[in-house]
MARGULO-212897 format. One record per atom (N, C-alpha, C): residue in three letters; x, y, z. Coordinates in steps of 0.02 Angstrom, whole numbers, plus 50000, padded with zeros to 5 digits. Example, Ala and Ser with C-alpha at 12.3 -4.5 7.8 and 13.67 -1.06 7.14 Angstrom:
Ala506604971650390
Ala506154977550390
Ala506604983550390
Ser506424988850354
Ser506844994750357
Ser506455000250394
***
This chain:
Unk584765238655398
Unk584845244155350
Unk584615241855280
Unk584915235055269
Unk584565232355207
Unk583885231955210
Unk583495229255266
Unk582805229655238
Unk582515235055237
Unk582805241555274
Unk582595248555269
Unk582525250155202
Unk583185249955160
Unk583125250555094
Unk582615247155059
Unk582395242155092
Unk582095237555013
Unk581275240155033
Unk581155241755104
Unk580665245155119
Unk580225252155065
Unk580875258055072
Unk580775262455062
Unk580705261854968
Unk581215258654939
Unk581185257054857
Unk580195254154855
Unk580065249554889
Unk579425247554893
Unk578795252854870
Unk579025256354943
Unk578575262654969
Unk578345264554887
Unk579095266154858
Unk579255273354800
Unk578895269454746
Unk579085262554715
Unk578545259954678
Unk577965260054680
Unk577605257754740
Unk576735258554739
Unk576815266254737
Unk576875269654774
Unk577015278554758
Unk577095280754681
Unk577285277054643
Unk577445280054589
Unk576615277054548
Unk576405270354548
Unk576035267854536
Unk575515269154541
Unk575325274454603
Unk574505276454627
Unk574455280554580
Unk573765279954557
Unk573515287254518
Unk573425292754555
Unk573725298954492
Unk573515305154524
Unk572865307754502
Unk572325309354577
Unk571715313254566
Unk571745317354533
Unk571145320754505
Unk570765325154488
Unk570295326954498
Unk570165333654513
Unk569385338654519
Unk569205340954461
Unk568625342954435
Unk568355343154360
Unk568795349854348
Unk569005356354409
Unk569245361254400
Unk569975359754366
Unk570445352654393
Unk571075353854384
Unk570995349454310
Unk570525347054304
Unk570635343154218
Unk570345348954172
Unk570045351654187
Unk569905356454127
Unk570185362054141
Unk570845363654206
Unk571345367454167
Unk571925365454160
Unk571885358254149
Unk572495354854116
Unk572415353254058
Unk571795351954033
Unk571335350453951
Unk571655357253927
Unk571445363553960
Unk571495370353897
Unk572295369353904
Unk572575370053940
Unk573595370253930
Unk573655365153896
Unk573615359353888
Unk573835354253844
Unk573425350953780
Unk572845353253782
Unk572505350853727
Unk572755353853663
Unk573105349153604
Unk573105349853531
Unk572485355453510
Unk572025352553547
Unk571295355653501
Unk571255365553524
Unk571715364953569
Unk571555371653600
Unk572085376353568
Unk572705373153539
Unk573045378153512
Unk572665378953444
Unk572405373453419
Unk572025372953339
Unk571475380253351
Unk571435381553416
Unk570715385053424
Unk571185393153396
Unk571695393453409
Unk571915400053419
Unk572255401153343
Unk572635395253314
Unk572735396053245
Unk572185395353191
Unk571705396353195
Unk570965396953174
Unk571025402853163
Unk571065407153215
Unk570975414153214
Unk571315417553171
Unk571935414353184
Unk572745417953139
Unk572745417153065
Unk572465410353051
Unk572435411052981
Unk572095414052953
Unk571515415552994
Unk570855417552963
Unk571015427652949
Unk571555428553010
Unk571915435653020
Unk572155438052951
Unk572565430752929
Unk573015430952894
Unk572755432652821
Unk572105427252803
Unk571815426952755
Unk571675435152749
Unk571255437052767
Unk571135445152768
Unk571415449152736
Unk572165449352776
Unk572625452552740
Unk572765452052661
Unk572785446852656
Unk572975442652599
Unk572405446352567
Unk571745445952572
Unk571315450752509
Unk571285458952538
Unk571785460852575
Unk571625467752568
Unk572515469752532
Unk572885465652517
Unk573595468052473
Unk573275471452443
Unk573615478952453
Unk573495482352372
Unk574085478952306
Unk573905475852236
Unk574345475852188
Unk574735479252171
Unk575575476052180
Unk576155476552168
Unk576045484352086
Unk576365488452054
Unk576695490152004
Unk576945484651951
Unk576605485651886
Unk576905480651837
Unk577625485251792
Unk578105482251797
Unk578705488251771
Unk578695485351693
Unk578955488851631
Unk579065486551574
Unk579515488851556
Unk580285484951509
Unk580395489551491
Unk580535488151416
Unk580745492651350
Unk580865490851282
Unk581225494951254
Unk581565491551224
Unk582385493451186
Unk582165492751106
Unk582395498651054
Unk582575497650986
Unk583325500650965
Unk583255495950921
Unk583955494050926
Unk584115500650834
Unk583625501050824
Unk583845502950765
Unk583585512550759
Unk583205513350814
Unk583365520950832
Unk583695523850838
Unk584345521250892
Unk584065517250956
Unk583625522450999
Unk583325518851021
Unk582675520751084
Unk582505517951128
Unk582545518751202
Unk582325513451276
Unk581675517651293
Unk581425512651319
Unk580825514251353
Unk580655511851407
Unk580635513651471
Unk580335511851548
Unk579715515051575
Unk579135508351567
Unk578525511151594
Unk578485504851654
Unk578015512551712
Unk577865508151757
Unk576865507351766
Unk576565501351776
Unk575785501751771
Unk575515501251836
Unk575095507651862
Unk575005504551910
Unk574195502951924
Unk573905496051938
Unk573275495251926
Unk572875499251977
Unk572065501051963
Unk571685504552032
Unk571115500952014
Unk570965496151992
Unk570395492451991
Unk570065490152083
Unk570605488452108
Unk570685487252200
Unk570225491452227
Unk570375497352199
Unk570285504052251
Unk569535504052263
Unk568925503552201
Unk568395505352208
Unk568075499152240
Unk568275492152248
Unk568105488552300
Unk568455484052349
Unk568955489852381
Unk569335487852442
Unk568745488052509
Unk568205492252491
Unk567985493352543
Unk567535485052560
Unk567385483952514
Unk567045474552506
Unk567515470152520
Unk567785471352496
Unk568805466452505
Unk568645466052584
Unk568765472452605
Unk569025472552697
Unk568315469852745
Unk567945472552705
Unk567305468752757
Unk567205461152751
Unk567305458852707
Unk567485449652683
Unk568015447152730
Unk568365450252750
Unk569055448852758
Unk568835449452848
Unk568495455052868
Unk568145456452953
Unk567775450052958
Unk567455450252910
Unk566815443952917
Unk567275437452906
Unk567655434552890
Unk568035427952902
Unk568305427452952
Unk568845433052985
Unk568735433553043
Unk568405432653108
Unk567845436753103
Unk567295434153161
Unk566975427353142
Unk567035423653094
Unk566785415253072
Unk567595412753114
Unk567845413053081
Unk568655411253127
Unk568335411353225
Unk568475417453243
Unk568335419253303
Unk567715415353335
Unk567355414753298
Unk566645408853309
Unk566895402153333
Unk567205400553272
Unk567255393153277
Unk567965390853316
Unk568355394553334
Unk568875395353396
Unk568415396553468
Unk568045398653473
Unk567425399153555
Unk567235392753538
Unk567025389753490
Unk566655383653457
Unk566915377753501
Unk567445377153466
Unk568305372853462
Unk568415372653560
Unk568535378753587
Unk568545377753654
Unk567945375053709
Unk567315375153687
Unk567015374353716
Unk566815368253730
Unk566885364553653
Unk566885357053610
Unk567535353153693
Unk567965356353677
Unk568395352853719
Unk568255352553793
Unk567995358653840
Unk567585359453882
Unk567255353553902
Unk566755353153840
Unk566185347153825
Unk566645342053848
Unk566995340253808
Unk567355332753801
Unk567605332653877
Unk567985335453919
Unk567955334153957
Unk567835333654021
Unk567065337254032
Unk566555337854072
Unk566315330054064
Unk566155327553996
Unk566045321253993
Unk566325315254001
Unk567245316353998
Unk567575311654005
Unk567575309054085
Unk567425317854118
Unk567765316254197
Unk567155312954239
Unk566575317354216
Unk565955311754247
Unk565695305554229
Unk565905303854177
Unk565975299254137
Unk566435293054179
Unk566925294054202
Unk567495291154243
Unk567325290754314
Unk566805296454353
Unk566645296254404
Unk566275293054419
Unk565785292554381
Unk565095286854371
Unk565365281654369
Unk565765279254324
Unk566025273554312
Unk566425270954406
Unk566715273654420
Unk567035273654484
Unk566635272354557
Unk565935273454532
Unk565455275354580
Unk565085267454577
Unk564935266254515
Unk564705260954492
Unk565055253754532
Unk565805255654521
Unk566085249454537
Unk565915246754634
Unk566285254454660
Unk566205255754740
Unk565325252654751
Unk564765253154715
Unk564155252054714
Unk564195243554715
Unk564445240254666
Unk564475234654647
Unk564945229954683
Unk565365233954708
Unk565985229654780
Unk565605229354839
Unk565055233854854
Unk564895235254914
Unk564365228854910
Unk564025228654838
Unk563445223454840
Unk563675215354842
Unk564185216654808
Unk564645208854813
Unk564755207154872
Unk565065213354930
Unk565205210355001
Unk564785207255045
Unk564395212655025
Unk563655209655062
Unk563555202455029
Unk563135201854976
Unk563205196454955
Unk563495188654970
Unk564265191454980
Unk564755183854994
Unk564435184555098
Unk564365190155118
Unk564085187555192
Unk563455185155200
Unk562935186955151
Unk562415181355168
Unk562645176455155
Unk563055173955097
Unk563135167855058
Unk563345165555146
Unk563995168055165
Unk564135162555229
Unk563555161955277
Unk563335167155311
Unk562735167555339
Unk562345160255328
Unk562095158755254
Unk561695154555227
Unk561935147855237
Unk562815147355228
Unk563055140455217
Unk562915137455301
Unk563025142855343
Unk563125141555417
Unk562225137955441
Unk561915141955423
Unk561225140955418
Unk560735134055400
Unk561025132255354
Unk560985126155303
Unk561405119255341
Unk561895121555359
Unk562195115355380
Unk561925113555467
Unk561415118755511
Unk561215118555566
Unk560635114755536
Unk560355115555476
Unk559665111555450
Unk559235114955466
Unk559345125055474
Unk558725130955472
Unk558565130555415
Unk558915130555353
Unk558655130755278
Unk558745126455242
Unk558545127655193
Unk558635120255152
Unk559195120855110
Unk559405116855084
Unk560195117655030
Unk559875121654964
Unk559435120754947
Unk559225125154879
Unk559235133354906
Unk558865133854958
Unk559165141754992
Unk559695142154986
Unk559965139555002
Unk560855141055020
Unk561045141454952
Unk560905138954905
Unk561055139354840
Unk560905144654785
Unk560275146254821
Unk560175153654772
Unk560515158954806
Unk560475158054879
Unk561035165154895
Unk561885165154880
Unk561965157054856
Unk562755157554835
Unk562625160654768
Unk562325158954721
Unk562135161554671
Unk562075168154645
Unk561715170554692
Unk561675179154713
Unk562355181654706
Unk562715179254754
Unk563655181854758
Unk563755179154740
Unk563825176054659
Unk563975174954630
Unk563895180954562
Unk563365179554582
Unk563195187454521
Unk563515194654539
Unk563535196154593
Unk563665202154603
Unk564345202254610
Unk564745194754604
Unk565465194554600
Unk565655198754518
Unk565295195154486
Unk565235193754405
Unk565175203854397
Unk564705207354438
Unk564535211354423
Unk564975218254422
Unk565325214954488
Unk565775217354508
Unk566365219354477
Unk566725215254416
Unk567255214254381
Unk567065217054322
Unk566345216154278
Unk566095220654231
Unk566245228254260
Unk566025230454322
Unk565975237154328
Unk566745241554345
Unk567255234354375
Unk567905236254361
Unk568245237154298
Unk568005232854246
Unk568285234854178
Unk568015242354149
Unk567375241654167
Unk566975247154140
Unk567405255354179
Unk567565253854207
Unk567995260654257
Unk568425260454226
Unk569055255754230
Unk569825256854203
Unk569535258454100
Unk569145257954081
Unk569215260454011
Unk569085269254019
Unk568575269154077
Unk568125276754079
Unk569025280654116
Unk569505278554126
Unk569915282954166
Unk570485282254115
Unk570335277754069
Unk570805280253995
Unk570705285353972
Unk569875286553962
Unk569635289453913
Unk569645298653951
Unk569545296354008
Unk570005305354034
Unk570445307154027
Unk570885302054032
Unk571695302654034
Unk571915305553960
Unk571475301553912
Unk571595305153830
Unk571175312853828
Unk570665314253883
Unk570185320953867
Unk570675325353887
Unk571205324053961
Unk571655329353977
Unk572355327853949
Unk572285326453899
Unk573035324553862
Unk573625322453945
Unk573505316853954
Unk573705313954040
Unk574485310753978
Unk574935312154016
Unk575645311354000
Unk575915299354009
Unk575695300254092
Unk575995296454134
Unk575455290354099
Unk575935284254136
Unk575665278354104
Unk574945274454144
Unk575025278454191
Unk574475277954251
Unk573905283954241
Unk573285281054213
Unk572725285354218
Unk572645289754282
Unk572445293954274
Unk572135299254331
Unk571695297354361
Unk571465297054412
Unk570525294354456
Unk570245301954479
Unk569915303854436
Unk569315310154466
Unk569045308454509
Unk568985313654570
Unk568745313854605
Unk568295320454620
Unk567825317754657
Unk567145324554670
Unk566475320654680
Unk565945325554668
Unk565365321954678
Unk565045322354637
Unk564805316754618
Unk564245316154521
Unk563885320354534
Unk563595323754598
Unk562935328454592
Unk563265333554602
Unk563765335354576
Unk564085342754589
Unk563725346954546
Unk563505352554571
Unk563085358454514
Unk562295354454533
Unk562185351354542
Unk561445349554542
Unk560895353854582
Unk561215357054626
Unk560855361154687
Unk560605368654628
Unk561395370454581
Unk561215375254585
Unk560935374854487
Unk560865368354469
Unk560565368354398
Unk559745372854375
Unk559485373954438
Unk558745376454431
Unk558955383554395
Unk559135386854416
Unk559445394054401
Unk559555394954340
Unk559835389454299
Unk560365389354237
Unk559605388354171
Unk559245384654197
Unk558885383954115
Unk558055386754127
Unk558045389854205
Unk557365391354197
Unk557075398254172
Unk556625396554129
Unk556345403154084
Unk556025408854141
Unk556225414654107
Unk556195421054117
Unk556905423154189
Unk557195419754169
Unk557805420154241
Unk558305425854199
Unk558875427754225
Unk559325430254211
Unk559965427854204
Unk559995422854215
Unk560585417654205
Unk560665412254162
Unk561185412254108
Unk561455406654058
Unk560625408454019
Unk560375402354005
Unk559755402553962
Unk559355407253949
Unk559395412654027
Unk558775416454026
Unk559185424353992
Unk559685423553983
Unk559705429353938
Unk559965429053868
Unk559985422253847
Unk560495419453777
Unk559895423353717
Unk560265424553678
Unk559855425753620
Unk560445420053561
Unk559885418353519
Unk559975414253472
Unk560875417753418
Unk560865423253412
Unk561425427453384
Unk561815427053420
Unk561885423853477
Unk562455423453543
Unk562775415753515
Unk562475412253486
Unk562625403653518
Unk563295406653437
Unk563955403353426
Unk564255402553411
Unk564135400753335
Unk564025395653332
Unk564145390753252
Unk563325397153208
Unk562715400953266
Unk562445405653216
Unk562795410653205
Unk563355411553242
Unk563585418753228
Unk564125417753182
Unk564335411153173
Unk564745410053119
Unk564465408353026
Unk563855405453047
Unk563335408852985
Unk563115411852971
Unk562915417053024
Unk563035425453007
Unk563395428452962
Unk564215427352997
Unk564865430852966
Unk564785427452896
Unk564715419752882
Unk565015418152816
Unk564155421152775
Unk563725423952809
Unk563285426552772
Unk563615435752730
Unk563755437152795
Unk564055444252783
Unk564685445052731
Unk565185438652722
Unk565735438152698
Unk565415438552602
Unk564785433552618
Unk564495432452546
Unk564415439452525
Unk564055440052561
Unk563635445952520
Unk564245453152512
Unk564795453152539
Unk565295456752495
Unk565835454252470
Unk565585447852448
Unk565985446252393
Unk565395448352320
Unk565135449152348
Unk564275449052285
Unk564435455852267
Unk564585462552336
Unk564675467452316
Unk565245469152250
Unk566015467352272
Unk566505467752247
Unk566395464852182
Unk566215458752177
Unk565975456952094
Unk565705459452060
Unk565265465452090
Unk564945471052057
Unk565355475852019
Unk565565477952079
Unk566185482352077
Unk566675481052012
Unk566735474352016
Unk567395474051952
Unk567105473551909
Unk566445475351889
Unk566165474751818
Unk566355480851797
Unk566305486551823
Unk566695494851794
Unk567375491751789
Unk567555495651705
Unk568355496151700
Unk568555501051727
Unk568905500451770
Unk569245503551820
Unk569915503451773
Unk570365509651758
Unk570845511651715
Unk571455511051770
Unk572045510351757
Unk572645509851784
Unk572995515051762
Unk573505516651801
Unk573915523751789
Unk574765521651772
Unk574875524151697
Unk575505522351660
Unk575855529551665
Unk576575527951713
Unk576915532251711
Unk577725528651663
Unk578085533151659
Unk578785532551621
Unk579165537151586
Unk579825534051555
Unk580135539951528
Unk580375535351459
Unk580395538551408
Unk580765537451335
Unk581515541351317
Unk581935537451302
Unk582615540251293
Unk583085538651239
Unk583705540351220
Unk584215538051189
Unk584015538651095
Unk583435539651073
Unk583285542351002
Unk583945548050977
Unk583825546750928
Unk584305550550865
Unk584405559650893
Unk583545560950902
Unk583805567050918
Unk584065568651002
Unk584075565351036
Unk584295567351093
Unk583815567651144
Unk583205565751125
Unk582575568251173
Unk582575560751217
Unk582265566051260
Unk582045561651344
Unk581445563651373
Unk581045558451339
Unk580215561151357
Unk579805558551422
Unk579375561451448
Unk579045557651503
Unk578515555551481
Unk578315549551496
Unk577525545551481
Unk576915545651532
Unk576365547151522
Unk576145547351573
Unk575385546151550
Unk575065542851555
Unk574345538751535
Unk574135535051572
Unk573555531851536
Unk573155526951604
Unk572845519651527
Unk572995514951578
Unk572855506751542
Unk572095503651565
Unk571845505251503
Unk571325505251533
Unk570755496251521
Unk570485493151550
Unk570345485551525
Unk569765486351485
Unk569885480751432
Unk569215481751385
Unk569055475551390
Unk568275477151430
Unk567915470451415
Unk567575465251374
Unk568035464151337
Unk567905458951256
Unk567475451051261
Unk568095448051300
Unk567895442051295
Unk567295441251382
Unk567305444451428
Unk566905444251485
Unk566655450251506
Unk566425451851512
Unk566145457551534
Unk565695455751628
Unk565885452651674
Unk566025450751730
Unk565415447051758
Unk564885446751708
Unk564325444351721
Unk564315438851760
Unk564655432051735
Unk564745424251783
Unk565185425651840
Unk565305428651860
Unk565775431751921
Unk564895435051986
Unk564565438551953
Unk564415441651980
Unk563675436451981
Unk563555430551955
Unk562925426551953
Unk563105422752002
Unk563945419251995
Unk563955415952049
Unk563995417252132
Unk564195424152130
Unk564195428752201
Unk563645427652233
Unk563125429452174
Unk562565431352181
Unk562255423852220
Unk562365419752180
Unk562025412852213
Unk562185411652288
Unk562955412952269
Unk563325411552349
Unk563005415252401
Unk562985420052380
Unk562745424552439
Unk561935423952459
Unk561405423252397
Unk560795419252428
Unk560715413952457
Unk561245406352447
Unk561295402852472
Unk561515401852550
Unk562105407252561
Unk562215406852633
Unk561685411052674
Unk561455416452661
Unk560965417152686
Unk560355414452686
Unk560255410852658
Unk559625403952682
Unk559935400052747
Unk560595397952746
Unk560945394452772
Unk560995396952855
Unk561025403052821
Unk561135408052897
Unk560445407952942
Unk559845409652911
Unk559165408352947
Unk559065402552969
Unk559255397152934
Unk559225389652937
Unk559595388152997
Unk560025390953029
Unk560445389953086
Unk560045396153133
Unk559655400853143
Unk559485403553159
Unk558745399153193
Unk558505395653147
Unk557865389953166
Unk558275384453212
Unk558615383753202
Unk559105377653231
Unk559205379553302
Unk559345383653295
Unk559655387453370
Unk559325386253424
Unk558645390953393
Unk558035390653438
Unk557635383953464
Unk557765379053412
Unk557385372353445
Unk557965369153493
Unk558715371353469
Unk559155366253497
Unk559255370453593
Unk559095376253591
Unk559005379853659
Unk558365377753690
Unk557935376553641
Unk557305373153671
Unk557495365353729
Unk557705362853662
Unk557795357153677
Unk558435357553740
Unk558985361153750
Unk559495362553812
Unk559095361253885
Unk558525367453861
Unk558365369953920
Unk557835363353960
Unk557505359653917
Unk557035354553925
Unk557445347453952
Unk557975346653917
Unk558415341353948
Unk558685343954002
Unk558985349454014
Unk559165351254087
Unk558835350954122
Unk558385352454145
Unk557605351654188
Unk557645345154193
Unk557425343854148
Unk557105336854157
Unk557595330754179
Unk558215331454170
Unk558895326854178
Unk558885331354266
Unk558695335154273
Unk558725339254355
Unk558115333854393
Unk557715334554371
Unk557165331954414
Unk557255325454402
Unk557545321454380
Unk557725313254381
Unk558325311754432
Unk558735315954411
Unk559425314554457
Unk559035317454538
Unk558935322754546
Unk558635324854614
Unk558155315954635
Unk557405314954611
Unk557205307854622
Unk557595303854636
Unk558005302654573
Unk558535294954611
Unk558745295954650
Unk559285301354664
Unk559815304054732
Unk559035303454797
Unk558715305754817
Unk558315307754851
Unk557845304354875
Unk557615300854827
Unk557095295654835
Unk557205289154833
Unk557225287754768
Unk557345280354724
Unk557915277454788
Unk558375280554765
Unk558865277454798
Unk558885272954885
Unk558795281554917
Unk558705278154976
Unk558235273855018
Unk557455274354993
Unk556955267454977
Unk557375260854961
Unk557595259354915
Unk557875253954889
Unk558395252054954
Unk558845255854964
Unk559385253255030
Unk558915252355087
Unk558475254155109
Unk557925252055166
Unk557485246055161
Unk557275246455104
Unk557185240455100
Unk557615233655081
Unk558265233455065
Unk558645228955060
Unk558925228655145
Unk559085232755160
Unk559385233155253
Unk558725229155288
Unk558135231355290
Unk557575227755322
Unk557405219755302
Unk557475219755234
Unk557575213355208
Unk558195207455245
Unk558645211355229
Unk559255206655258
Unk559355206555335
Unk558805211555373
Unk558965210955455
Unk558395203755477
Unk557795203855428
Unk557295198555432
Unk557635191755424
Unk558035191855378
Unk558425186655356
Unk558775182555431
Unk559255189255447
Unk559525184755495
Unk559515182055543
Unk558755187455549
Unk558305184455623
Unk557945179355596
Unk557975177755562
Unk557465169755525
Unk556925170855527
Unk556705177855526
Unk556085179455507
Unk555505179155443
Unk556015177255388
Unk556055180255333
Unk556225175255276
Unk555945170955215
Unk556315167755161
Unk556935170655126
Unk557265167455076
Unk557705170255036
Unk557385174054983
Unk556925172954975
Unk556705177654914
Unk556685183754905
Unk556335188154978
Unk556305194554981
Unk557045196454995
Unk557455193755036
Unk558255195555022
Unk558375195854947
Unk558325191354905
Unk558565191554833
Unk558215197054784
Unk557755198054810
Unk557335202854764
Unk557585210354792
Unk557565212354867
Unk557775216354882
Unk558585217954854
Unk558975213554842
Unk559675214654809
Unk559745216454762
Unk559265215054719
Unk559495213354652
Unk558915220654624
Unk558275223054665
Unk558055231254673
Unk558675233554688
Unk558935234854734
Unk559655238254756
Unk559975241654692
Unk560295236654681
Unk560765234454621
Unk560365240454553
Unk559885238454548
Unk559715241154472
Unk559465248654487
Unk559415248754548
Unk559135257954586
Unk559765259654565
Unk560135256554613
Unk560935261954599
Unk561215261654518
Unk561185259154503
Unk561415259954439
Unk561045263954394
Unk560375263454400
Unk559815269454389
Unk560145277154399
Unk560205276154467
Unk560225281054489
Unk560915286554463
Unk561665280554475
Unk562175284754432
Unk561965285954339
Unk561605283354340
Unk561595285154254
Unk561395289954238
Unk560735292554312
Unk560385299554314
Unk560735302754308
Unk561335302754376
Unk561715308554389
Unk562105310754318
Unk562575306054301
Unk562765305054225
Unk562345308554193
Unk561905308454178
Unk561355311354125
Unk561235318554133
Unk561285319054190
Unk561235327354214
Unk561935329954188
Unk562515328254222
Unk563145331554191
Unk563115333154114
Unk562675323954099
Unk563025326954003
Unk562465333053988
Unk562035330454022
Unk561865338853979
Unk561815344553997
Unk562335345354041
Unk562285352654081
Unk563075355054034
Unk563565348254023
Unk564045349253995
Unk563615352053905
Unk563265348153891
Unk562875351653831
Unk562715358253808
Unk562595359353864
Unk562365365553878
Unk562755371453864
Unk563185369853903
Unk563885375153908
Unk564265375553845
Unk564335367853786
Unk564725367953707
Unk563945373853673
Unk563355372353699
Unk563135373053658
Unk562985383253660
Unk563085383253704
Unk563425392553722
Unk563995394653732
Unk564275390453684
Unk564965392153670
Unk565335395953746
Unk565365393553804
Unk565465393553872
Unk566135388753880
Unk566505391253921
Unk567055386753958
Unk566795387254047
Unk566565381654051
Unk566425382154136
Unk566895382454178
***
């Protein structure tokens, strides 16, 4: 019974200890529920809600009131300003247009995170792939190495053979432990993309060439899908230089606007005088423009608002080369990863398998074994960097159309 127990406590430790998987589906909908950055995306909006409001207050009533003492006579006036009124309608469209810049850069904000961890998870998978690549080459490796020692000591080869193939597994031991460090950092760095709780990183799982079949679709011109129907006013961060274009230019209006004195309306009553009277007041306060007359108000609008609209076209040029450039790295990161996966790759394992079957039939020196390994070796690693290379920029793709995949 006791060792049952000490069994099962065992079990529950390594159990507690294994990492829990992931599919790119369950980290990026554990990224949007727990990501900091994703509630930031939604209080973006709110303030920006908020702000709005804030310039469409109509101004409070100014109350006054004044006492003489030697009438006696009180007086209660109330002022109420309408300068607001003749450019509320600029006020509220400033206030729409921060908004949709808000609303921009919240699609922005989510997609950014998207990004991050499209990249963290293939990023980790590669890395993972790399290592399994580099264990597999080590094993091999340490079996020629015996192969060789067995070989050498019959007096088929010479000890310097036997020495470069210990050598060999030796390297790919070496290589082996690089590509294990290189993983356990890449399965931190997910674990921080999906805000991961537990003290044990997550291990993604899937296949680096996931989406690769169907990437042709996504960036090729005149298609109807993702690229082939984006217009430049779609991608996010232009439509948010849009809005802060639109926001300018009615603030430019409204500065106009307050150059008319716009008069305020004075209501009240007068009381308590000698003779008994109780009068009503009723006039308008009207501003006299002495010392400004609204001109530097309305120069600097003026700048602002030419300036962001340069700003706004300027992201409008941007757009178009940076979709250029999407659609050209997708392709082209497509037709490399397809090669390696397809080609590169499996050449390289045929010729290392043919290499090492020559070998053991003593057909064959150490050299073309070593060369064939050490081709192997730098194919595959080629080859995951392709795949890698395709994700990041398919993940590019998607921040850069403000997209949650």
């Amino acid at each position: 019974m006791h060792l049952l127990l000490v069994r099962g406590l065992f079990a529950l430790a390594v159990a507690q200890q294994r990492p829990d998987t992931l599919t790119i589906d369950d980290a990026l909908d554990r990224a949007r529920a727990a990501r900091p950055r994703v509630a930031a995306a939604s209080a973006i909006v709110e303030r920006a809600i908020g702000a709005a409001r804030v310039g469409a207050i109509i101004p409070n009533p100014t109350a006054q009131f004044e006492s003489d003492d030697l009438a006696p006579t009180y007086k209660l006036t109330a002022t109420q300003p309408l300068a607001w009124l003749p450019r509320r309608g600029a006020d509220l469209a400033a206030g729409r247009a921060g908004v949709e810049r808000a609303r921009a850069d919240s699609v922005q904000t989510l997609a950014d995170v998207a990004r991050d961890v499209r990249h963290s998870f293939f990023g980790a998978l590669a890395a993972n792939r790399q290592l399994a690549l580099a264990t597999e080459q080590s094993v091999l490796a340490d079996s020629l190495s015996r192969l060789a020692s067995r070989r050498a000591a019959a007096g088929d080869i010479s000890d310097l053979e036997r020495d470069q193939i210990s050598l060999e597994a030796s390297r790919a031991r070496l290589a082996a432990e690089q590509a294990r460090q290189s993983g356990e950092i890449a399965n931190a760095e997910l674990a921080r993309a999906v805000a991961w709780e537990s003290s044990v990183p997550p291990r993604a799982t899937g296949a680096l060439d996931a989406g690769l079949e169907e990437s042709r679709s996504l960036a090729a011109p005149g298609t109807t899908t993702l690229l082939g129907t984006t217009s430049v006013d779609a991608l996010p961060f232009v439509r948010g230089a849009v809005a802060d274009s639109s926001a300018a230019a009615a603030r430019l209006r409204a500065a106009r606007i307050a150059r008319i004195p716009i008069p305020g309306i004075v209501a009240g009553r007068e009381w308590g005088s000698g003779s008994g009277s109780n009068n009503l007041i009723l006039g308008l306060a009207i501003p006299i423009p002495i010392f400004s007359q609204g001109g530097e108000a309305v120069q600097q609008a003026r700048g602002a608002a030419a300036e962001i609209s340069a700003l706004a076209a300027e992201a409008r040029l941007t757009a178009r080369s940076q979709l250029e450039a999407a659609r050209a790295r997708t392709e082209s990161s497509d037709r490399r990863a397809r090669f390696a996966r397809d080609t590169l790759l499996p050449e390289a394992t045929r010729v290392r398998a043919g290499a090492v079957r020559l070998y053991e039939e003593g057909r064959t020196s150490v050299l073309p074994v070593l060369d064939a390994l050490r081709a192997e070796r730098e194919v595959a690693r080629a080859t995951v960097a392709e795949l890698l290379a395709f994700q990041e920029a398919l993940a590019d793709l998607y921040a850069l159309l403000g997209r949650w995949p």
